[in-house]
C-alpha positions as CSV (number, residue, x, y, z in Angstrom):
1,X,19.4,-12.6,50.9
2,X,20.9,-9.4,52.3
3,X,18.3,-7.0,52.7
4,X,18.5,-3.1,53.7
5,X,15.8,-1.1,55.2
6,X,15.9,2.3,55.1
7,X,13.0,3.5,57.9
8,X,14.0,0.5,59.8
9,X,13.2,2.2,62.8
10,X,9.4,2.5,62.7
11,X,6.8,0.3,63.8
12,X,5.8,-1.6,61.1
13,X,9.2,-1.3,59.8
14,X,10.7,-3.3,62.6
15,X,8.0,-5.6,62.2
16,X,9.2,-6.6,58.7
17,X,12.5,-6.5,59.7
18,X,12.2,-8.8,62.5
19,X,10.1,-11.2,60.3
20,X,12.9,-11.5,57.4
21,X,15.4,-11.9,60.0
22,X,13.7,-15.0,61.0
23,X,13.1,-15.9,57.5
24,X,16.8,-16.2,57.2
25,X,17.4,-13.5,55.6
26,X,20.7,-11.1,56.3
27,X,18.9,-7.9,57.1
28,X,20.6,-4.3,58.1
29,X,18.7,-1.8,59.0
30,X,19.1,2.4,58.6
31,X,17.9,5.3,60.2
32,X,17.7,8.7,61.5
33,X,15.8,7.4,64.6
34,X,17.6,5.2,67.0
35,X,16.9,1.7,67.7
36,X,19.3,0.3,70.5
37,X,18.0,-3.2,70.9
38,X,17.8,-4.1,67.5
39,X,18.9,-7.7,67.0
40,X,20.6,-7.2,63.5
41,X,23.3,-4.5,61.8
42,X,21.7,-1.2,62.5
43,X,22.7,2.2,61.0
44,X,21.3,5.7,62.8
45,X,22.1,7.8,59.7
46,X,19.9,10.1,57.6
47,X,19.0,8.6,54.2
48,X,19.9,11.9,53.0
49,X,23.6,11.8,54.2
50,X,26.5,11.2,52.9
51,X,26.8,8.2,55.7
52,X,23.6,6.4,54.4
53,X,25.8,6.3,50.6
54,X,28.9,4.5,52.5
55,X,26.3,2.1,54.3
56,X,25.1,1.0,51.2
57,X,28.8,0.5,50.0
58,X,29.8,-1.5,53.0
59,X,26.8,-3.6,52.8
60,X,26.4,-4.5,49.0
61,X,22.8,-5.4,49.5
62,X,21.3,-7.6,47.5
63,X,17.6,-6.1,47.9
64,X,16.3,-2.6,49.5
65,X,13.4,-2.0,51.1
66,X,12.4,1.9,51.2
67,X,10.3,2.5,54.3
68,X,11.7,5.8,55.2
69,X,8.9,8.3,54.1
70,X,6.6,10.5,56.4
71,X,3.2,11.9,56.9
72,X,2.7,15.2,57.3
73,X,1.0,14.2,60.3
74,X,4.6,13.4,61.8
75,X,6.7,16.0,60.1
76,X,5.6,19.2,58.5
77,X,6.6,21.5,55.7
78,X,9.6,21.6,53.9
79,X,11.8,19.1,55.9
80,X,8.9,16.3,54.9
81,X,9.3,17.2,51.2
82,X,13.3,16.5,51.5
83,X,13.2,13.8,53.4
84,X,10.0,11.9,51.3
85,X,11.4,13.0,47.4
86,X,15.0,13.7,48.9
87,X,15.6,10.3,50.6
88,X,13.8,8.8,47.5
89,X,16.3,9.9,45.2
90,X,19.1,9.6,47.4
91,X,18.4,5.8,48.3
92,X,17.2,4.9,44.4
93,X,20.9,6.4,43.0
94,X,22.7,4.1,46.0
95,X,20.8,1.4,44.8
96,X,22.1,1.7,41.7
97,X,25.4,2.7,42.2
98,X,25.9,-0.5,44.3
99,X,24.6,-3.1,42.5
100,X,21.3,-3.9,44.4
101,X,18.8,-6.1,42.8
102,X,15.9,-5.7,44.0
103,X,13.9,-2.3,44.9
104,X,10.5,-1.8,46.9
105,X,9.1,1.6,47.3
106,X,6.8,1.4,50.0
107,X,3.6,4.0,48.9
108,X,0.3,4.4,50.1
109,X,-2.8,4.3,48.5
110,X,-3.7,8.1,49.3
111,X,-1.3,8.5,46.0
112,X,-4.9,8.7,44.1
113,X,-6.5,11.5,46.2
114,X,-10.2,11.5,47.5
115,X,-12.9,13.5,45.5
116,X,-16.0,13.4,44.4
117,X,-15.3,12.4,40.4
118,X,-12.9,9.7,41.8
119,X,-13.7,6.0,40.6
120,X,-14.6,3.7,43.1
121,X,-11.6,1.1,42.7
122,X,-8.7,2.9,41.7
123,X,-6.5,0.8,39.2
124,X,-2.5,1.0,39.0
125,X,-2.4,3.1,36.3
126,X,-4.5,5.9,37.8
127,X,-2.7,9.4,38.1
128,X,-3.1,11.2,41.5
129,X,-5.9,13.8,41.7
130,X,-7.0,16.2,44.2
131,X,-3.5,17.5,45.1
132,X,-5.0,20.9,44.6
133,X,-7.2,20.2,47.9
134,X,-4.4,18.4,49.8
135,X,-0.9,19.6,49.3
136,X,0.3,17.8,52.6
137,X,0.4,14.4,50.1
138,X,2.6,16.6,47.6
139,X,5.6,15.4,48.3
140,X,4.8,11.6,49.0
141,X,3.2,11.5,45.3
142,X,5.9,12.7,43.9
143,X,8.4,10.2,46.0
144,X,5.9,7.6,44.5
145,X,6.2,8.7,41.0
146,X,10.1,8.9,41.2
147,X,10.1,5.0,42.4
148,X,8.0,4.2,39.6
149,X,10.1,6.0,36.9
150,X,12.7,3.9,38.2
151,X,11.4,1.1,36.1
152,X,12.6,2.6,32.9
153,X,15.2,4.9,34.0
154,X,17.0,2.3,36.2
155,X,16.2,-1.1,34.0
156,X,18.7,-3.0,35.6
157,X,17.2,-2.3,38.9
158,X,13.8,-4.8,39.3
159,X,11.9,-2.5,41.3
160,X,8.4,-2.8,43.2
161,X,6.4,0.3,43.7
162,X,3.2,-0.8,46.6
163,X,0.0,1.4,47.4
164,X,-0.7,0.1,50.3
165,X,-3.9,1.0,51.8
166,X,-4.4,2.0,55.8
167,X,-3.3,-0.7,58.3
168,X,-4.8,-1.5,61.5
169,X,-3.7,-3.4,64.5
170,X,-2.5,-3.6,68.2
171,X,0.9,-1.2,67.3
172,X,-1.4,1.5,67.0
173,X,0.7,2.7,64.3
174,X,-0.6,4.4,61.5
175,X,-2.9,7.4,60.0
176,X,-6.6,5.1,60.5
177,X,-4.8,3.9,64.1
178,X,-4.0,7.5,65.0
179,X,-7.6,8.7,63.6
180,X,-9.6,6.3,65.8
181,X,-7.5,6.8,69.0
182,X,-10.1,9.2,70.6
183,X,-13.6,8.8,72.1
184,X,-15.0,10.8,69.5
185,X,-13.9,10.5,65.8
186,X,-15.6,12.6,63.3
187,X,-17.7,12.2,60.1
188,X,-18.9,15.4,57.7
189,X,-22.6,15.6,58.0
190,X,-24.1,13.8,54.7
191,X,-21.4,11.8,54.4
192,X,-20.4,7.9,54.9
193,X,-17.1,7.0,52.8
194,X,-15.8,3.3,52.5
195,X,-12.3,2.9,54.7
196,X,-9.8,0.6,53.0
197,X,-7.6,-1.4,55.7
198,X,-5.8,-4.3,56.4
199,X,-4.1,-5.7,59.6
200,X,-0.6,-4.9,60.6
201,X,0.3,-8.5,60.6
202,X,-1.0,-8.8,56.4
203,X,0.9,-6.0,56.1
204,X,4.4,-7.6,56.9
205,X,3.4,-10.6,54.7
206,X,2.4,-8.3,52.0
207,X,6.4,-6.8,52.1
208,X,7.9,-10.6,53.1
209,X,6.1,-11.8,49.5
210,X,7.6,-9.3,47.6
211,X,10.9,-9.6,48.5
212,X,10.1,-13.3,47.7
213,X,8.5,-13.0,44.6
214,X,10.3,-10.0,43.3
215,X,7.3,-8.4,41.1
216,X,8.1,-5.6,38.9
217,X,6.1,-2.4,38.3
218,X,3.3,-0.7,40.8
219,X,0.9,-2.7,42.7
220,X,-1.5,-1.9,44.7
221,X,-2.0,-3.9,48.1
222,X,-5.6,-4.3,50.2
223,X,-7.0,-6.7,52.6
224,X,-10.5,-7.8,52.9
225,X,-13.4,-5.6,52.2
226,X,-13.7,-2.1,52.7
227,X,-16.3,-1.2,55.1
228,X,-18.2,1.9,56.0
229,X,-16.8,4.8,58.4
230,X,-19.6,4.6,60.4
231,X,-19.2,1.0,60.8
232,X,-15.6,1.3,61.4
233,X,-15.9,3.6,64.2
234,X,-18.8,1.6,65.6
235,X,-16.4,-1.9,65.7
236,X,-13.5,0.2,67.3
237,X,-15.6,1.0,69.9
238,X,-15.8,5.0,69.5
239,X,-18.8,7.2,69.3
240,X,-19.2,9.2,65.7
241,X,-19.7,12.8,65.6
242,X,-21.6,14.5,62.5
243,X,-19.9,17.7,62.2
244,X,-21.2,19.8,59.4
245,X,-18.2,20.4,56.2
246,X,-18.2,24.3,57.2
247,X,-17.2,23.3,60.4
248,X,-15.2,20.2,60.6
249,X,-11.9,21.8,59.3
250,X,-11.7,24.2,62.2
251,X,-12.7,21.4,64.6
252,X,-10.0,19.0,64.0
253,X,-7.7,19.0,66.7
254,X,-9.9,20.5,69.0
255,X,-12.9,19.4,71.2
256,X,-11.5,16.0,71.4
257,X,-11.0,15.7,68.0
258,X,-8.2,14.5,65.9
259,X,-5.6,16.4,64.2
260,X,-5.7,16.5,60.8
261,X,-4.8,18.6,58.1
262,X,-7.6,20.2,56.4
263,X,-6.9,18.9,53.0
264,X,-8.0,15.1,55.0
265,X,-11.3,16.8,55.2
266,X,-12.2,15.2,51.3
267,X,-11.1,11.8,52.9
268,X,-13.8,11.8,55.1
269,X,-16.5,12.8,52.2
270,X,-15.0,10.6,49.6
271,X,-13.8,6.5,49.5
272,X,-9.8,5.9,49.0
273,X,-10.6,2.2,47.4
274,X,-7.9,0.1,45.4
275,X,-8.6,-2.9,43.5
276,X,-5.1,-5.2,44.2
277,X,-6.2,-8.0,42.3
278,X,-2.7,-7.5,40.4
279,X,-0.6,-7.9,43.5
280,X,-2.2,-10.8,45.0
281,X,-2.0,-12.5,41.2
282,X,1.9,-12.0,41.2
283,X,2.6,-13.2,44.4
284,X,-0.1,-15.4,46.2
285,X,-1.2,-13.3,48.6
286,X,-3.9,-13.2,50.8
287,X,-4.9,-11.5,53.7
288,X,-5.8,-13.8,56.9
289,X,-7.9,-11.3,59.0
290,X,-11.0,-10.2,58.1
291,X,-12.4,-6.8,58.8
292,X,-14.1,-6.8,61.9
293,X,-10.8,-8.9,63.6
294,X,-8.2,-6.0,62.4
295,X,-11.0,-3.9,64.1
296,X,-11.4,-5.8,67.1
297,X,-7.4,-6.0,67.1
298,X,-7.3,-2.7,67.6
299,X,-9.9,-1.5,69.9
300,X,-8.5,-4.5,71.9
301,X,-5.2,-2.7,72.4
302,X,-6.5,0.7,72.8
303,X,-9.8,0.3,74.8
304,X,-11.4,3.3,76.3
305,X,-11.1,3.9,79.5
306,X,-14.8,3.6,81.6
């Protein structure tokens, strides 16, 4: 199959890449950021050019895989909102135009927003909540929801919208990675929330099966069980910090701390937890490491030094 990927570039995004290619699959890659060495068609163009449009009509692919979305934590203000909802759009009307098949929107499960009248598994058909306390995920719910409207606007399109919870592993990559990185990672005083994760490596099989199985509609995606912060930042090695709430959102970023924006403050007083039984009852899957080996995956990679 001929597959594009649009955020081919990134970390986990080469890691699906490279997998598919040795699937046997046909797969060109696009993106803003270069990647030199990569061992397949590669395109450094912005999603949001008029070069990504004639990419997609030299290629003709067959399936697209959207992976080209950021954090705020990576790129702030107004350039995040164009490139999340404007690369969205952009990619979903070349995927029409062009006669791909197959679409995957590649989401996260923050889409649902962390507060305190928040079920404990969050279900597919779920709105967001919360946006009012974290703006920063603005722009990324509303790419989400554009993927997902694809599935009546664009029925010709099968398309595949995944929440995919945090992911863990020796890249490093990621918002949970990126959190833990320090000696000191904080909690708010009073408050222990359960941390959703799965390993890098259940990640890419996660993406591989859908291209495989081709599911339509949103689905949320989870490894094993969700687990304590406390006990996560106990396995990765790191010493927790009990920062009262008044406090915390003027710490971060400071002291040691991590940077975050103060919205993320909820997500350390409230759990983030999907249930994905739909996902792994389309395609099959299931994760193959447990919680404490993503951990220990991690904290290998990035041990503190003595």
């Amino acid at each position: 199959m001929r597959i594009l990927i649009p955020g081919a570039a990134g970390i986990l995004a080469r890691k699906v890449a490279l997998r598919l290619a040795v699937d046997g699959h046909e797969v060109v890659g696009m993106d803003r950021r270069p990647w030199p060495e990569a061992p397949f068609e590669f395109h450094e163009v912005d999603v949001r050019k008029r070069a990504a449009e004639d990419v997609f009509r030299k290629v003709r692919p067959q399936a697209m895989i959207h992976m080209a979305t950021v954090t705020s934590l990576v790129v702030p203000g107004e350039e995040r909102y164009q490139i999340n909802l404007g690369g969205t759009r952009a990619v979903f009307e070349y995927a029409r135009a062009y006669g791909v098949e197959h679409c995957v929107f590649v989401g996260r499960h923050t889409f649902y927003g962390a507060g305190p009248s928040s079920p404990l598994f969050h279900t597919e058909d779920e709105p967001p909540m919360e946006l009012n306390r974290f703006p920063e995920l603005a722009d990324l719910v509303a790419a989400d929801l554009y993927a997902a409207s694809a599935l009546w606007r664009f029925p010709e399109l099968a398309t595949t919208v995944l929440r995919v919870c945090y992911t863990l592993g020796p890249s490093g990559h990621g918002t949970l990675s990126g959190f833990l990185r320090g000696r000191l990672v904080p909690q708010v005083f009073g408050f222990d929330p359960l941390f959703q994760f799965l390993h890098e490596d259940d990640f890419v099989r996660a993406i591989v099966l859908t291209i495989e199985k081709r599911p339509r509609g949103v689905f949320n995606v989870a490894g094993p069980q969700a687990l304590p912060l406390s006990t996560v930042i106990r396995e990765a090695g790191r010493t927790h910090i009990l920062v009262p709430e008044f406090i915390i959102s003027r710490a971060l970023g400071r002291f040691g701390l991590p940077n975050l924006p103060a919205g993320a403050v909820g997500h350390l007083k409230y759990p983030v937890v999907v249930d994905a039984r739909a996902f792994r009852q389309q395609t099959g899957f299931a994760h193959e490491h447990d919680e404490l080996a993503t951990i220990r995956s991690f904290r290998e990679a990035f041990p503190l030094p003595e």
